[in-house]
N, C-alpha and C positions, 0 to 999 in steps of 0.2 A: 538631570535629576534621576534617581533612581528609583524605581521602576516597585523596587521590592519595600511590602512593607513590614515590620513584625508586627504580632498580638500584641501591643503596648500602643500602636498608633489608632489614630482614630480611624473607627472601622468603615468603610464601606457605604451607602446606603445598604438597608438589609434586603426592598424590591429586588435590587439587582441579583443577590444573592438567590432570594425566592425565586426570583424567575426562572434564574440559571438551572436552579434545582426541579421547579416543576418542569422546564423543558426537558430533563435528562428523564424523569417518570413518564411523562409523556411517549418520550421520544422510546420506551422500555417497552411501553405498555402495561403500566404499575398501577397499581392503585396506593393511595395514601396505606392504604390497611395493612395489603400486600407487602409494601417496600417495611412498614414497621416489623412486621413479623418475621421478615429474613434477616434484618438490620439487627433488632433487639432492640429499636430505637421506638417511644411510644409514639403514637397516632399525633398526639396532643402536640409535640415539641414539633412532627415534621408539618403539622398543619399551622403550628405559631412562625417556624420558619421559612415555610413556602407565604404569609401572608405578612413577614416583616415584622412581627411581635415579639420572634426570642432570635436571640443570637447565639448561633451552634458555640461549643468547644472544637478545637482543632480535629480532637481523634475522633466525636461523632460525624464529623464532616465526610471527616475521609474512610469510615465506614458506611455512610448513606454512599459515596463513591465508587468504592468498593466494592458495593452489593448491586449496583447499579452499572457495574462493569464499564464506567468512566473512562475514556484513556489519559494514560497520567498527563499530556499536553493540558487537557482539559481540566483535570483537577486541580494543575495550577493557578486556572482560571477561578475554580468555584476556592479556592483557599483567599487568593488576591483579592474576590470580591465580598468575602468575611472578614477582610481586613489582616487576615495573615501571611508570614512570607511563606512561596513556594519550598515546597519539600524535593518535589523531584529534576537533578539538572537536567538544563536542557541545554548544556553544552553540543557542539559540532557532534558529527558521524565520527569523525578521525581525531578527536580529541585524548589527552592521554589518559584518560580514565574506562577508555574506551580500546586501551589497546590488546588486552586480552582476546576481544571479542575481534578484532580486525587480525588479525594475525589464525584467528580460529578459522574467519573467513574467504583470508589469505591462503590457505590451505586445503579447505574444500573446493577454491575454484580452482585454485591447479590441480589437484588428483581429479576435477573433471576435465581433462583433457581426454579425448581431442574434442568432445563438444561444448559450444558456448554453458557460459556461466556468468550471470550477472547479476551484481547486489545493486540494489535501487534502493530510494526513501520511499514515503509515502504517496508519493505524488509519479512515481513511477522514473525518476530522472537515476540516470545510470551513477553509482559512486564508484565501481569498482569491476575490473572484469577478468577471466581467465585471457590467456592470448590466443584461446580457439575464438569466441566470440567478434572482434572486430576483424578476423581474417574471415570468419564464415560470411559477415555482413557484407566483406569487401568485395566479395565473390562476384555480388548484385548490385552494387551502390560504391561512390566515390566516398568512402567514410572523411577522409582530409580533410573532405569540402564544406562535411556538416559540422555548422557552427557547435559549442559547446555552450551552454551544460547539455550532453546529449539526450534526450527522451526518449525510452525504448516505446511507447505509444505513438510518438507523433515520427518514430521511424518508421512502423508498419503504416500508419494511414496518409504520409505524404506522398502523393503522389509521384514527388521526386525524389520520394524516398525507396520504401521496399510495395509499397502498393500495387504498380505493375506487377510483381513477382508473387506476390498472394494468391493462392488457389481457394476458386470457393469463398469468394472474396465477402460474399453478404451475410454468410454465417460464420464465418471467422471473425468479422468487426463487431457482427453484434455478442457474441460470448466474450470477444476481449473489455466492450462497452458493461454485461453485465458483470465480468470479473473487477469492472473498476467498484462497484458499487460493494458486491460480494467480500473481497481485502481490502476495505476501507480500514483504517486503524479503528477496532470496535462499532464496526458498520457505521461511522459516522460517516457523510459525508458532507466535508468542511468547505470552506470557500476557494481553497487551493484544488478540489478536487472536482467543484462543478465549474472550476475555469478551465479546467483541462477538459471535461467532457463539452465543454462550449466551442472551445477550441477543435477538440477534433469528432464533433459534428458541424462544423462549416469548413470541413473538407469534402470536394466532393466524390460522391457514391457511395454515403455512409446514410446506410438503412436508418429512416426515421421513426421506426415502429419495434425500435429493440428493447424496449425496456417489456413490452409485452409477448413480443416475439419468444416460442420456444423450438427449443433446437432441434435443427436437422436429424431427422432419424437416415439420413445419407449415407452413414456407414456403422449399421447396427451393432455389428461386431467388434466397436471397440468403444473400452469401458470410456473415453473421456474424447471430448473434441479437437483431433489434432490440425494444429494448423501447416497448411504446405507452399512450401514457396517452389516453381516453378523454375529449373535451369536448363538450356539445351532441349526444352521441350519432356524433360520429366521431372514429375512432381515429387520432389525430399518430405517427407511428414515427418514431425516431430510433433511431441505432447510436452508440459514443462511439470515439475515439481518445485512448489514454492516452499519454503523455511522460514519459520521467523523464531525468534530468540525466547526461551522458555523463560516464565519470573523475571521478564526486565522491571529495572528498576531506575531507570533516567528514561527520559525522551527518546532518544535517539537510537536506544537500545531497543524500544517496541516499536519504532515505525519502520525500521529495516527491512526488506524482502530480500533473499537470495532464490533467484528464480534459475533451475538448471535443466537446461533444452537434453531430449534424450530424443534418439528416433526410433518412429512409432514403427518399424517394421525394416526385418532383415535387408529391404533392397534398398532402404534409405540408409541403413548405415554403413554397406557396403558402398554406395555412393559418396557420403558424405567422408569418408576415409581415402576414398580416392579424390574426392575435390581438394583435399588439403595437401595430400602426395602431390597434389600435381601442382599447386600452388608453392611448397617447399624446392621443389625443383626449380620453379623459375626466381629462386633468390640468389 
């Protein structure tokens, strides 16, 4: 059966609808009065439709959405449960509607060479990488042996993963812990996203006080928290720069991260230049 319905089929209960919608005010911080005034949408219709009395049109829908900073995944949600079909594909990452944007991608992560570079979804699972990246990882870890879809989360905190190699290890995981929260697609976070944080807080020696935990003033001197992995007995730091896609307009086009490792300081990227020479030699 499929899934999608138009404005012509019978709608929805309108509760579900309501609820969807006070959970999204809720979850803003909005007030009924507030969200009409940015909307242009009266007080009257969003209070009849949050209690299941009117039933929105398509384009006020997806302006209460809108103003409400919705991500489009979810809007398809609050359309469907109106009774109308979704608006935005949610076609694959590699899809060919989506080749413009992969080929864009494709391009950024090789001119970052020689350092890693990797595109992830939302849930942080690797889609795409330059060929510094799985050689830097190789350096510390049997990359072959880790099963796929890879997860660059649950590489740093398995223990048989990059974990031993982590410097600084209790304030590393809890800023990578608050960064899941922080690039949530529209700060939600969904049920893919607290299975991941379930998952890797029942690894062990992952600090159970990091959602209030604030960060090490350990190295005052640098604007952002680098993380460092450990070779040979010295510490590489690197800080990352995340990217994500201006105006998307499908799914898969706004939950994309392109996250690009840089190192945090002259004697890690003269190291890290020489780890790869020396890797390239024994090919």
């Amino acid at each position: 059966m499929n899934a999608t319905r138009s404005s012509s089929d019978s709608k929805a209960p309108q509760s579900e609808l309501g609820d969807l919608l006070r959970y999204w005010r809720d979850l803003r911080g909005v007030s009924q009065l507030d969200l009409s005034l940015e909307a242009g949408v009266s007080q009257r219709q969003i209070s009849f439709i949050e209690s299941g009395r009117s039933a929105p049109g398509r384009e006020t829908l997806l302006i209460l959405a809108q103003t409400l900073d919705v991500p489009l995944r979810e809007r398809n949600a609050l359309l469907l449960a109106a009774g109308y079909a979704p608006v935005y594909s949610e076609a694959p990452w590699n899809a060919q509607e989506m080749h413009s944007v992969i080929r864009a991608l494709e391009r950024v992560v090789r001119q970052h060479e020689p350092f890693p570079a990797i595109v992830m979804d939302r849930h942080w699972n690797v889609l795409m990488t330059n060929d510094a990246a799985p050689r830097f990882f190789g350096c510390f870890v049997d990359m072959a042996s880790r099963e796929g879809p890879r997860n660059m989360l649950h590489l740093i905190f398995d223990p048989r993963g990059m974990r031993p190699f982590v410097a600084d290890w209790e304030m590393v995981s809890r800023s990578l812990l608050q960064r899941v929260y922080r690039e949530s697609v529209g700060h939600v976070v969904d049920a893919g996203t607290r299975r991941l944080l379930d998952e890797l807080l029942a690894y062990p020696g992952v600090p159970r006080d990091w959602k209030a935990h604030q960060a090490s003033s350990a190295a005052p001197t640098m604007p952002v928290i680098p993380i460092g992995f450990v070779r040979d007995g010295v510490v590489l730091r690197y800080f990352s720069m995340v990217t994500t896609l201006g105006a998307p307009q499908n799914v898969a086009a706004q939950e994309l991260r392109l996250e690009c490792m840089f190192p945090a300081d002259d004697e890690t990227e003269e190291r890290h230049r020489e780890l790869l020479a020396e890797l390239e030699q024994r090919r």
